[in-house]
Structure formats: structure tokens, C-alpha cells
Legacy VTK file of the C-alpha trace (Angstrom):
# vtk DataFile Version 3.0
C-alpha trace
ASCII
DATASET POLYDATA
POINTS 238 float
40.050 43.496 1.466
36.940 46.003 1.487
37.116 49.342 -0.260
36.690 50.708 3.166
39.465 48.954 3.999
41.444 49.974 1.286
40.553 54.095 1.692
41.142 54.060 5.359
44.299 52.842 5.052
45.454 55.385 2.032
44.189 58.233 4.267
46.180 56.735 6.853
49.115 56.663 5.145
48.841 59.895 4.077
48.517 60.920 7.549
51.172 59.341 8.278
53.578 61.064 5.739
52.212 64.600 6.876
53.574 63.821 10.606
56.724 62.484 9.534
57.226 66.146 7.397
56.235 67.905 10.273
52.964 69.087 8.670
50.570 68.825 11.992
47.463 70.499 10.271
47.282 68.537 7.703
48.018 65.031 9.326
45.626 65.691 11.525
42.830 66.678 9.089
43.511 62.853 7.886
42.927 61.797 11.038
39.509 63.472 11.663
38.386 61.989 8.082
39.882 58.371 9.603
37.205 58.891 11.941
34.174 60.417 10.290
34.459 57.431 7.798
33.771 54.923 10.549
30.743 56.473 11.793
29.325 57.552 9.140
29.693 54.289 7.457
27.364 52.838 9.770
25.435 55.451 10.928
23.926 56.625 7.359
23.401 52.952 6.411
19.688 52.574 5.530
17.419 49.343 6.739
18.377 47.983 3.223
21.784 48.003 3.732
21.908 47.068 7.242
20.507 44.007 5.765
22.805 42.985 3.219
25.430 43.622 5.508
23.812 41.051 7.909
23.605 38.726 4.803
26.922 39.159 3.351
29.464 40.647 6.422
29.083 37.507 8.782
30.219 38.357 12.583
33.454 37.273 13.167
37.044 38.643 14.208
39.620 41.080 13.487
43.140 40.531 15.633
45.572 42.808 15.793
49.065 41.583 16.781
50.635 43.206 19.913
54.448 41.873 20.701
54.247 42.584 24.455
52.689 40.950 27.617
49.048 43.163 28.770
49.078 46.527 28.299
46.604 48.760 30.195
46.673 51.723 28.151
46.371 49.620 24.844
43.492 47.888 26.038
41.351 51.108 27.127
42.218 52.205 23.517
41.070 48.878 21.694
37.828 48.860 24.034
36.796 52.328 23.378
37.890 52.065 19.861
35.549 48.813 19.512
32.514 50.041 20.914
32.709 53.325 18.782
32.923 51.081 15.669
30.287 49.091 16.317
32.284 45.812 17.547
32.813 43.255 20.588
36.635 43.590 22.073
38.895 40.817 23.684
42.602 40.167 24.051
44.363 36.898 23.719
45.315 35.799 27.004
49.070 37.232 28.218
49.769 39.057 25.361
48.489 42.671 24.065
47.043 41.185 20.689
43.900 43.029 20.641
40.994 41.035 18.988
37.816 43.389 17.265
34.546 41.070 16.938
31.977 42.080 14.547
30.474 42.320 11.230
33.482 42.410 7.993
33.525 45.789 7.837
32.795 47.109 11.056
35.398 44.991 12.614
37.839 46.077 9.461
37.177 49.711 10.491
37.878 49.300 13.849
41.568 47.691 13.548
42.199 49.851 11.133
41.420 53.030 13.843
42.920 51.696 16.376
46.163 50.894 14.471
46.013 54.583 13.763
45.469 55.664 16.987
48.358 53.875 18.505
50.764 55.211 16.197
49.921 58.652 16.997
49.950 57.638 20.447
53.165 56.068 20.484
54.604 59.140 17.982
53.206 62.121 20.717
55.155 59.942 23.687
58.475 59.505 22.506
58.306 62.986 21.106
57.122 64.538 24.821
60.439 62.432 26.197
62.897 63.476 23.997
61.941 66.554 25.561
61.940 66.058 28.972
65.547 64.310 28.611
67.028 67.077 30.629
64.563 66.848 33.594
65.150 63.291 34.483
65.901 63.444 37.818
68.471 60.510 37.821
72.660 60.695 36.399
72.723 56.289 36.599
71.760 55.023 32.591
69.411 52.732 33.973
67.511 54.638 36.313
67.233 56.886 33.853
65.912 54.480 31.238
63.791 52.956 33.885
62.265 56.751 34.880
61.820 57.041 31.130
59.922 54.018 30.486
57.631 54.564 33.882
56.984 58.227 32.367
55.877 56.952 29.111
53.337 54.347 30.561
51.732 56.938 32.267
51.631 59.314 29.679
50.027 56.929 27.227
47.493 55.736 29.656
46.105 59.397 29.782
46.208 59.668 26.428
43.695 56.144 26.027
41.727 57.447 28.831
41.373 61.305 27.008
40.214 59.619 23.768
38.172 56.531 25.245
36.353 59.631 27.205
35.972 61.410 23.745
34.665 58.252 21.333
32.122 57.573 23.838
30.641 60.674 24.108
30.267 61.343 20.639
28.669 58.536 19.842
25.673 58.809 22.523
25.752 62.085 20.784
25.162 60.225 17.639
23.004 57.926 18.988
20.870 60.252 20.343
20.952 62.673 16.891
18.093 60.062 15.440
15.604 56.791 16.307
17.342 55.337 12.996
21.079 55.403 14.839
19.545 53.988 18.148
17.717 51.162 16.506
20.216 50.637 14.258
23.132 50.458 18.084
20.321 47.966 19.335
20.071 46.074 16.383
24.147 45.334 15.660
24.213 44.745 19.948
21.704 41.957 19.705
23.812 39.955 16.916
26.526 40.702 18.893
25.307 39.410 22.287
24.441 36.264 20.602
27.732 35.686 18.759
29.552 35.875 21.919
26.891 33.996 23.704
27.448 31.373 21.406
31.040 31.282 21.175
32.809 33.297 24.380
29.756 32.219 27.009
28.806 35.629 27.005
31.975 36.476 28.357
33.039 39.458 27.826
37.129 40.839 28.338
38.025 43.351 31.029
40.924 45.792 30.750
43.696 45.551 33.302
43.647 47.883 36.584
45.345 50.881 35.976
47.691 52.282 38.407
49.261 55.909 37.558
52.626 56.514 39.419
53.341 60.167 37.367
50.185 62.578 37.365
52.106 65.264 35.393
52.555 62.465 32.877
49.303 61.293 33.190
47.932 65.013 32.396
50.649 65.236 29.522
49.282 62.286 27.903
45.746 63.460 28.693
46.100 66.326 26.712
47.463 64.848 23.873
44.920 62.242 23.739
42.155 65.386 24.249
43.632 67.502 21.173
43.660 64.053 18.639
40.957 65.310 16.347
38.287 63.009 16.781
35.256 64.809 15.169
33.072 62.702 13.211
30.284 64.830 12.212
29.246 68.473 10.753
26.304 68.903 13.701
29.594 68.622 16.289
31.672 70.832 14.719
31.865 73.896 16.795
LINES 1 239
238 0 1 2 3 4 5 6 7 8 9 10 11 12 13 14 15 16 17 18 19 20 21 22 23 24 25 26 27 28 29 30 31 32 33 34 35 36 37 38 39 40 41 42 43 44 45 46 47 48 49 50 51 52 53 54 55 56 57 58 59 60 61 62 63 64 65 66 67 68 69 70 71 72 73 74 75 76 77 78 79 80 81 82 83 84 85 86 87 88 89 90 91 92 93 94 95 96 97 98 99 100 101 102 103 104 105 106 107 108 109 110 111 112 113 114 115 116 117 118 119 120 121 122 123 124 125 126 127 128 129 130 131 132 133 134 135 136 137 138 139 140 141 142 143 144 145 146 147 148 149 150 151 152 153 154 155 156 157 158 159 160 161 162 163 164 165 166 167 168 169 170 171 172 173 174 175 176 177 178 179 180 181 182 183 184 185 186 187 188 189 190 191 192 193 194 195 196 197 198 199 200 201 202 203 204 205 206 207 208 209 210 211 212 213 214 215 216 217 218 219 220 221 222 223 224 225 226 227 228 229 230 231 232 233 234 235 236 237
């Protein structure tokens, strides 16, 4: 296990433990240094470094276990969550194990935010229908269970499409902040096209069509996903 590895998942943990206390502020303050870590772990790496990484982080990949069939919303997160970290993203047929491709500890970083970011997605949705409980339209256990469960998938599909929006315009702000970043993107791309030219055909995975039945709980979820702090630099910081 890296040392980026190994901080990541402390502040995650600590993160973690200011939710569960109810301390909002502070949990999220973790989560906004989750973030900045990733970046700026590859975006301040000099041509030295970028080297030895090529030399001793060999491309390869990162899966993280999912114990459902395909799930839209969780692949928009993993795809964003890839690209922002520097990585390739595919799934493993019928299932939603997401799989990060990409140098040790790029690929390490990115499972590790994505892991994060579906456990504050998955926190913020059963919290938003506790609340709604009382507006369920429907007195029959199941049909209520079944609105429920309809409401939920909706909800966390805005919230993957709120933050997926977010990670990918910060980094072309990023990118665009200096030459070094861009040629650096170009650089970790072209390793990256060949690996999976070599071993996926140059195939790359698509996300499953999303289909919305709730737009309130679309928006709800939206929101959410669009107050996560995600701010990864000092220049963005308004």
C-alpha cells in the first residue's frame, strides 16, 4: 500500500467519523482535502518524477467490488471520478464492480475517491428519504418501498451527474492553469491509449442510458451532489 494510499484513507476515515457525529463542517473539510490530494499529487509532479513514476508505477488496474447488477448513477461517478484522477474506467460485465486503469498511484487515488464519494452519496439519500417518509404518496408496504427505492435512484443519479459536471470542469481549469499540467494530461493519455490498445482493443466502457422517472428527486440529488466540496486548489477558491 502507498503512503498516498495510506493518508487518503485516514482522512477518510476521519471524515467519516465527523458525519456519523453530526459534525457537517468538519467532515466536509476532509472531504475537500480527499480531493486536493489527488490533484495535486499529479499536477505538481515535476518531469523527474513523472518519470520514476513511469519506471516504478506500471499501468495496470484498480477494481472496486460492487454487489449489484449495472448501476447508472455509479458508473457516471466511477467515469468522472477516473478521468479526474488521471485513469482509464471499465466495469466488469453485469455487475457494478467498477475497474480504475492506470499508473499505482493514480489508479490507488482514484478508488480510494470514489469509495468516498459513494458513501457520501449513499449517506445524503437515505438521509433525504427518511425525510420524505410522510410524503409517499402510497398506504400498500410495497408500493411504498417500491416508490422509495425509484426515489432514491433518481436522486443519486443527480447527485453523479452534479459532481461528474463539477470534476470535469475543474480540471480543464487545471489543465488550462499551466503548459506543465497539459503536457503532463497528454503525456499519462498516451500510455494510457496504448495500454488499452494493447489489452481492451482500444475499447473503451460506456455508462448505461439514464432514464429519470422523479425530477424533484433528480434536482434533490443534484444539489447534494453540487454542495459536496470538491475544491482542489487555492486559485479556485472563491
Amino acid at each position: 500500500m502507498t503512503s498516498l494510499t495510506e493518508k487518503l484513507q485516514k482522512l477518510i476515515a476521519h471524515e467519516k467519523s465527523a458525519r456519523a457525529i453530526g459534525n457537517v463542517e468538519e467532515a466536509e473539510a476532509f472531504a475537500a482535502k480527499v480531493a486536493e490530494i489527488l490533484f495535486k499529487h499529479n499536477l505538481s509532479m515535476s518531469d523527474v518524477e513523472v518519470k520514476e513514476q513511469e519506471q516504478t508505477e506500471p499501468i495496470g488496474r484498480e477494481c472496486v467490488q460492487g454487489n449489484k447488477g449495472r448501476t447508472v448513477w455509479m458508473e457516471i461517478l466511477a467515469s468522472a471520478v477516473a478521468k479526474s484522477c488521471f485513469c482509464r474506467w471499465s466495469i466488469i460485465k453485469s455487475t457494478s464492480t467498477q475497474i480504475f486503469i492506470g499508473r499505482t498511484s493514480d489508479r490507488e487515488a482514484a478508488a480510494a475517491l470514489y469509495g468516498h464519494l459513494l458513501g457520501c452519496a449513499t449517506r445524503m439519500c437515505n438521509g433525504q428519504k427518511r425525510e420524505l417518509r410522510e410524503r409517499n404518496p402510497y398506504k400498500d408496504a410495497y408500493e411504498r418501498a417500491v416508490w422509495a427505492r425509484k426515489w432514491g435512484q433518481d436522486f443519486l443519479a443527480g447527485f453523479a451527474g452534479a459532481v461528474a459536471q463539477r470534476l470535469g470542469a475543474q480540471q480543464k481549469q487545471l489543465e488550462a492553469s499551466s503548459s506543465s499540467a497539459t503536457a503532463l494530461v497528454l503525456r499519462k493519455n498516451k500510455a494510457l491509449d496504448e495500454f488499452m490498445g494493447a489489452h481492451y482493443g482500444g475499447k473503451r466502457a460506456r455508462a448505461c442510458k439514464l432514464t429519470v422517472a422523479s425530477k424533484s428527486a433528480f434536482l434533490h440529488g443534484y444539489a447534494a451532489g453540487s454542495a459536496v466540496n470538491l475544491k482542489t486548489n487555492p486559485a479556485l477558491r472563491g
